[in-house]
N, C-alpha and C positions, 0 to 999 in steps of 0.2 A: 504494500500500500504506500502511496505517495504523499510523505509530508505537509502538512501545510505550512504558509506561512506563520511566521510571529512577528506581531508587530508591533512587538516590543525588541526585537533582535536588532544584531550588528548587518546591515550589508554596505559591502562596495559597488565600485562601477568603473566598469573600465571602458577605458576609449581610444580608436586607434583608426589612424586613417588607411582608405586601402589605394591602391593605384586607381582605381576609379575615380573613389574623392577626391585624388589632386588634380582629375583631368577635368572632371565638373569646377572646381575651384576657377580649372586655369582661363573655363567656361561664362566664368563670371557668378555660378551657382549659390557663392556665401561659403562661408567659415564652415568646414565639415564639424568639426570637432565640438562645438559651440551649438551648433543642431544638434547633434548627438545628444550634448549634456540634456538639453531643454527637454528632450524626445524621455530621456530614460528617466529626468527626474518627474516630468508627466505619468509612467508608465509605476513610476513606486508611487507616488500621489494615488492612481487610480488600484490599486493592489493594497493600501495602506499600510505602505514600510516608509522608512524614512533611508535616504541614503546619508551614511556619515562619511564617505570617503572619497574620492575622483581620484582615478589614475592614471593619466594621459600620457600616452604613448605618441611622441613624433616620429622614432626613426622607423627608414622601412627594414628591416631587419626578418630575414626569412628562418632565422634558429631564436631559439631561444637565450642563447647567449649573445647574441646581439641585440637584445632587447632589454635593455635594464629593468625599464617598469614592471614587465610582468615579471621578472623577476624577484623585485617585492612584494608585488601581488600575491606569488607563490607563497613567501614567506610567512606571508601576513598571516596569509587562509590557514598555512600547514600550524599555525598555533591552536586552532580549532575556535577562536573567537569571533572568526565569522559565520551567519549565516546563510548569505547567498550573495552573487556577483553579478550586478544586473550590465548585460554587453547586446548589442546591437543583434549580434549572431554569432554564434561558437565559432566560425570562422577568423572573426578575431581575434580568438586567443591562440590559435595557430594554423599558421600553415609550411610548416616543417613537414620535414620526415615522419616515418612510424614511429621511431626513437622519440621526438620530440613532441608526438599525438599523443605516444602511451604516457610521459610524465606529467603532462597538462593532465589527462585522465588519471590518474592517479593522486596528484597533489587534490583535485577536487574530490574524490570517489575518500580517501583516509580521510582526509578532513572533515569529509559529511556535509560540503560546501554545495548547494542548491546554484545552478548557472540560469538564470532567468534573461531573457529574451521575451521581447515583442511579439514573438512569436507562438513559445513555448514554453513552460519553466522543466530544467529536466532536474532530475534529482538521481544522484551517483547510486545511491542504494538503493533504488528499485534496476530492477535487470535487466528491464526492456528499455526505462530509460537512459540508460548506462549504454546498451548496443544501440539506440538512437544517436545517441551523444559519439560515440565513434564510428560510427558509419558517416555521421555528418560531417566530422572530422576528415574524415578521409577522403570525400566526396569533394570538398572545397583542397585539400592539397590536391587531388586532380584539374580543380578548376583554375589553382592556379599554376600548376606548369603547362595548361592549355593555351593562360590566356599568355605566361610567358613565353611562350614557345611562339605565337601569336605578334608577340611583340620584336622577338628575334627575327622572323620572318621579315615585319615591317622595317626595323631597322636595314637589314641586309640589303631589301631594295631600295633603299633611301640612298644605300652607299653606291649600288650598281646605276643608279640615277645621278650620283654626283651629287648628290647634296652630303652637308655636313652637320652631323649626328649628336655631334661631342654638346658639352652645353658649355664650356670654354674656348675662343678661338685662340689659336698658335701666336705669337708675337708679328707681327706686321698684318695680322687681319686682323677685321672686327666680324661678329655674328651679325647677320641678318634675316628676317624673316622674307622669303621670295613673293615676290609679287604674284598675286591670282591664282597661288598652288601652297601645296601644304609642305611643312620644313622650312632649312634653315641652309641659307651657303654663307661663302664668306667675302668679304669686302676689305680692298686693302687699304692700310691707312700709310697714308705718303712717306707720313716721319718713319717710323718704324720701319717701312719697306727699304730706306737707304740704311740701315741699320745694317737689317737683314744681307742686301747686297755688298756692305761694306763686310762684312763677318767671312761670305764665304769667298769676298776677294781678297783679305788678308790669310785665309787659311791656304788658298789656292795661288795665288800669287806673289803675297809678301806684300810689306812694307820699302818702298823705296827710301834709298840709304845717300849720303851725301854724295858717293861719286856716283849715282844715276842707277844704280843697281839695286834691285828687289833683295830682298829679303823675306823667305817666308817664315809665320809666325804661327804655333802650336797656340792651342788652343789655350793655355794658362798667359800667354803674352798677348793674346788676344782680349781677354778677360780684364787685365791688367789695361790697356790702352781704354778701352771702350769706358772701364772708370774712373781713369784720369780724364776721360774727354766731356766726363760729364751725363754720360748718358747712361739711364738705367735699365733693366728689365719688369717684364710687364706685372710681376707681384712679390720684386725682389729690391732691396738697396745696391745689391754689387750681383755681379756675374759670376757664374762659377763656371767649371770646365763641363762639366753634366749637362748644364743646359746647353749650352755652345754646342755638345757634342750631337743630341737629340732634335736641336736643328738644323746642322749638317747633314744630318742622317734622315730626314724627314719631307716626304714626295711630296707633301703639301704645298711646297716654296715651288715645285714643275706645274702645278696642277692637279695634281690630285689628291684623291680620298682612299683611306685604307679601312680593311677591314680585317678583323683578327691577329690584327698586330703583337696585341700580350695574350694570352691566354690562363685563365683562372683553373687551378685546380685546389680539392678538396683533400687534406690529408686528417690523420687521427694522433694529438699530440695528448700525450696525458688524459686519454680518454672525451677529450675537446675534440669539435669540430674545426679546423685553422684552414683558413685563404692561403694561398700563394699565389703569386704571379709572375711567369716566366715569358721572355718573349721570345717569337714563334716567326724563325726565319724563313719561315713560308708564309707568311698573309700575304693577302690578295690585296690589289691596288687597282683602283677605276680612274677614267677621267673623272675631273670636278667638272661642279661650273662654275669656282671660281679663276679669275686669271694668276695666273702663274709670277711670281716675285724674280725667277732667280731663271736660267736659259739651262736647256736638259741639258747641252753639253757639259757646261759649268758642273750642274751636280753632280752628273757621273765622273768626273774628272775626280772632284772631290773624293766621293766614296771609293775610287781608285788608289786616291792618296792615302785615305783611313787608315787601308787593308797594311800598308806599308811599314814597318817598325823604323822608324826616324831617332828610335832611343838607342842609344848605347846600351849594350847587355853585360853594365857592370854597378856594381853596388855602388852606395855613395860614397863607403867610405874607402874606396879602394881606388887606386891611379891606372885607366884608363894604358894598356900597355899592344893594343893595337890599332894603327891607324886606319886600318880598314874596316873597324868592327861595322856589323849593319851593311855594308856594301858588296861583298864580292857573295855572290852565290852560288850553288852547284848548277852546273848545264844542264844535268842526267836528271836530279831529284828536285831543284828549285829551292835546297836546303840554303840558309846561309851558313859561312864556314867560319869555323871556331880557332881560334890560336889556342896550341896547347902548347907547354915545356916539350926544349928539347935538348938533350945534351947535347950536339953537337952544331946547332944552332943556337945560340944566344938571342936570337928574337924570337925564338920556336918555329914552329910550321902550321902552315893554314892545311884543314884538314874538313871534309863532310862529316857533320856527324850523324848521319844517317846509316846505319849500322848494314843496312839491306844494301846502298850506293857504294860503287864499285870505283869512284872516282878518286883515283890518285892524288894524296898530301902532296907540298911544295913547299920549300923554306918562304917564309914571311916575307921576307927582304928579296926574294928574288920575284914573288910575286906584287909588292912595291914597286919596286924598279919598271917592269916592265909596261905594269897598269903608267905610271908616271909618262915612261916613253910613248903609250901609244894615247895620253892625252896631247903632249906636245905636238905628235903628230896632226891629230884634229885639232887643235888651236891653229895653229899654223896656216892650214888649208881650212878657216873657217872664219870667218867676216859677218856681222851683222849690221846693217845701217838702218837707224830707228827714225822713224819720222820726225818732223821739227820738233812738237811736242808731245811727251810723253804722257798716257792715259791714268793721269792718277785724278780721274774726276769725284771717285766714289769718296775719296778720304776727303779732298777739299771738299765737296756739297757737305759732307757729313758734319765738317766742321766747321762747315758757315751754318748747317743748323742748330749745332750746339750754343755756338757765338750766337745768334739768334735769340734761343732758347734763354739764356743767360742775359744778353741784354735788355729782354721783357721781363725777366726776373730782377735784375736791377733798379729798371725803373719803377718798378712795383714797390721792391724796399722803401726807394726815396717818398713814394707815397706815403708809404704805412710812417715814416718817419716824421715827415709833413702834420700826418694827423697825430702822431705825439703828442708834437707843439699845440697843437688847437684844441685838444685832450685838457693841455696844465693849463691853459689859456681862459676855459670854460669852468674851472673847476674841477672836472672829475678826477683829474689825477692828483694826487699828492705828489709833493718833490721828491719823496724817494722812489715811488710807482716810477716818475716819468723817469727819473736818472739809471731806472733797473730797466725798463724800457727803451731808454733810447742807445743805453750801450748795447743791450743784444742786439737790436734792429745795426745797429754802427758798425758792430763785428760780422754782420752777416754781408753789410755793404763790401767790407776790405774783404773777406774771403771772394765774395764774387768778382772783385775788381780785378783780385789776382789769378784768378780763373780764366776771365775774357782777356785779361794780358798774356797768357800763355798759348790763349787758342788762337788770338792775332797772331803771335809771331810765329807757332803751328800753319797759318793759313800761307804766310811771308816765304815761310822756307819752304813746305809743300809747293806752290807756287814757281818759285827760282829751281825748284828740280824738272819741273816741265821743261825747261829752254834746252835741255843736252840737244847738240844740233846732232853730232853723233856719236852710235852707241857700237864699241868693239864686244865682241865676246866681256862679259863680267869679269871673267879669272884668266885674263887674255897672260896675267902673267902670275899666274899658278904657279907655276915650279920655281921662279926664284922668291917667291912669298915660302913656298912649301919648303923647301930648303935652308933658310933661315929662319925657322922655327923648332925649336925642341920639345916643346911640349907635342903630346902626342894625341891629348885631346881635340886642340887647337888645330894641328892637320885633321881630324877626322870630320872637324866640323867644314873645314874648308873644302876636303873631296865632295860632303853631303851638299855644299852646296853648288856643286858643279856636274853632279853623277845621280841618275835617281837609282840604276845597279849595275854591275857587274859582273856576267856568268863566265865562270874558269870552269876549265877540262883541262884534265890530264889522265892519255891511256897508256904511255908507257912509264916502268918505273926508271932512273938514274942509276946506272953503275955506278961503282965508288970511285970512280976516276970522274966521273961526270957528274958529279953533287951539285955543282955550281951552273948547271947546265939548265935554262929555261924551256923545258921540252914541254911546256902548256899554252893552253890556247885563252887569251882573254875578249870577252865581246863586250865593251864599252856600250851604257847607256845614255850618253848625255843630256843634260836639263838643257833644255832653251832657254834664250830669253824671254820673257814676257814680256811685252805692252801693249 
């Protein structure tokens, strides 16, 4: 037999919105939650209980461990001081898993806790309401990996359509709703866009150096400029290399939209249900239809360059003791080659370390020597003539936007400073308010003065580098710079910047009379110039 109420007892009420509710919200429908209360404290009004408690649940959370409140909710009830939990529909108290139906079933069934609904009151200790109560249960986690699955679908053709899905846009777009259709693409915002373009031409081309020569700049030096220059990220103070690195990497800046890019899976930690998310170097990518920031060529070039180890493969606190490290690698396997000790060699020997690779070690220094000889070679019979002025438009626009940016920021201070004065003039300020007032506004003027004095003369010397009328090979004199050098770092960095690799073979080995004998083959990659 089925309990009555008491209306003299304890109950709660819980309340939680579903993905419907936020779509009717988004509808213009009213406050889901706030219905709700008015709905359930009507429905104990007309039942004669009183509700002493509200438990409002914002997040959408599909376990029970992601959901705080009912988690108290649990707690509350499992004291056995409650006597019933008035909820819209049992559907709201979950739609988990079996694992997560059966412990909602259960905290109410021990406790003797009465689940009351608009609908229905069910009550744990009768049997048949008990097999109602979990079959209903059950019936709504069907409905909703229907209507999720429903919604995967919708998504996935949003992306194969080119629209964008995310509810954050990337740094150089803005979100927009499309005209006369449903969704969202993206629109670029100007500033931001030369931003963008400035990042993946300093990654891909360098920074131009006093004698007319690029320099290109990792991603920590990139970082490092962009916050000297003033300019920030779109929900950060400073830049880090993370982000730099995810929008190098990201089809959005060509055009397009991806899909499946991370992928979530579900593991069991301590008896916990736990997220992960790994990304999934197979996603799919569509046309967009927003316009594209950045030229395909450019990004594949980049993503060509990613793949590349530009680092030396040595600890920090140890000295760098081959000049080729990073550079020369196998023909056979595409391995790079290692310097190992060797007694008979005092700079060792460059060796594969490919265990399966059948290609023949060579002493250090005679594979040195010869890479040396057959760059002079190509210097020699290699000429470049660069146009009158060279293409560093990205860095000056950028930094006539910053200077820009800063000089309406200046003028503003003098404002706010102005009204200081008219502030202690009127009264409201006391002499110490205005005197603590007007030196921070004072100090914020000289740090910017000295900001837009640095980005001038930024613009000044950027500027005088354009005039090179002509440009020889960058390292046109490589080898006597390379030769009056000892440090060994210092040549490494100088090959990297004139060599993007170099593949050695060697198939026969040296008799001992012929140790000193360059019986290998090298095939020079050389770096172009840029502009």
């Amino acid at each position: 037999m089925k309990r009555s109420l008491n209306p003299s007892g304890t109950y709660f009420a819980y309340l939680r919105k579903s993905r419907a509710d936020r779509e009717a919200e988004a509808h213009g429908e009213g406050e889901t939650l706030l219905r709700h209360k008015q709905m359930l404290q009507e429905l104990a009004s007309k039942l004669g209980i009183t509700i002493s408690k509200f438990y409002q649940e914002i997040v959408s959370g599909e376990t029970i461990q992601d959901r705080p409140i009912v988690q108290t909710l649990l707690q509350d009830i499992n004291t056995g001081i409650c006597d019933g939990v008035l909820v819209m529909e049992v559907e709201r108290l979950a739609r988990g898993d079996t694992h997560d139906q059966g412990t909602i079933a259960k905290y109410f069934k021990f406790s003797d806790t009465l689940i009351i609904t608009p609908m229905k009151i069910y009550d744990p200790g009768n049997e048949y309401d008990e097999e109602y109560f979990e079959f209903s249960l059950f019936m709504s986690r069907r409905e909703f990996k229907t209507i999720n699955r429903r919604i995967q679908q919708g998504r996935i053709a949003s992306v194969q359509e080119g629209k964008w899905i995310a509810s954050t846009a990337p740094y150089g777009y803005q979100r927009i709703k499309i005209d006369n259709d449903k969704g969202y693409t993206l629109q670029i915002i100007p500033e931001q866009a030369d931003i963008v373009r400035l990042i993946f031409h300093l990654y891909l081309y360098g920074e131009q150096q006093a004698d007319g020569s690029y320099k290109r700049l990792g991603r920590q030096l990139i970082c490092k400029k962009l916050d000297n220059m003033g300019i920030s990220p779109a929900s950060s103070t400073h830049w880090s290399p993370s982000t730099l690195k995810d929008m190098l990497q990201n089809p959005v800046y060509i055009g397009k939209v991806c899909w499946g890019k991370n992928t979530e899976k579900k593991i069991m930690v301590n008896g916990f249900t736990k997220k992960i998310r790994k990304k999934n170097p197979d996603f799919h990518i569509y046309n967009g239809l927003h316009t594209a920031i950045i030229d395909e060529n450019i990004f594949y070039k980049v993503q060509e360059l990613a793949k590349k180890n530009y680092t030396s493969p040595v600890a920090d606190h140890k000295a760098l003791k081959n000049p080729l490290s990073g550079i020369i690698r196998c023909a056979k396997c595409g391995s790079l080659l290692t310097r190992v000790s060797s007694s008979k060699d005092n700079d060792g020997i460059l060796r594969c370390p490919n265990q399966n690779c059948d290609n023949i070690s060579a002493p250090l220094v005679l594979v040195e020597q010869k890479l040396l000889q057959s760059l002079q070679t190509w210097l020699e019979g290699y000429s470049f003539v660069f146009p009158k002025k060279v293409d560093n438009s990205f860095e000056v626009l950028t930094t006539k936007h910053t200077l820009q940016n800063c000089l309406k920021k200046l003028d503003s201070l003098y404002k706010q400073r102005e009204r200081t004065y008219d502030l202690l003039e009127q009264g409201l300020y006391t002499v110490d308010i205005f005197e603590n007032r007007l030196r921070a506004v004072s100090s914020k003027i000289e740090i910017i003065k000295i900001t837009i004095s640095n980005l001038q003369q930024s613009i000044e010397k950027q500027q005088n580098f354009s005039e090179c009328d002509v440009f020889l090979p960058t390292h046109q004199n490589i080898l006597e710079l390379y030769y009056n050098i000892d440090n060994i770092s210092v040549k490494n960095d100088i090959l990297k910047t004139i060599l993007e690799h170099v593949e050695y073979q060697k198939m026969t080995r040296n008799r001992k009379s012929e140790h000193n004998y360059a019986n290998f083959t090298l095939k020079i990659y050389p770096k172009l110039p840029k502009y």
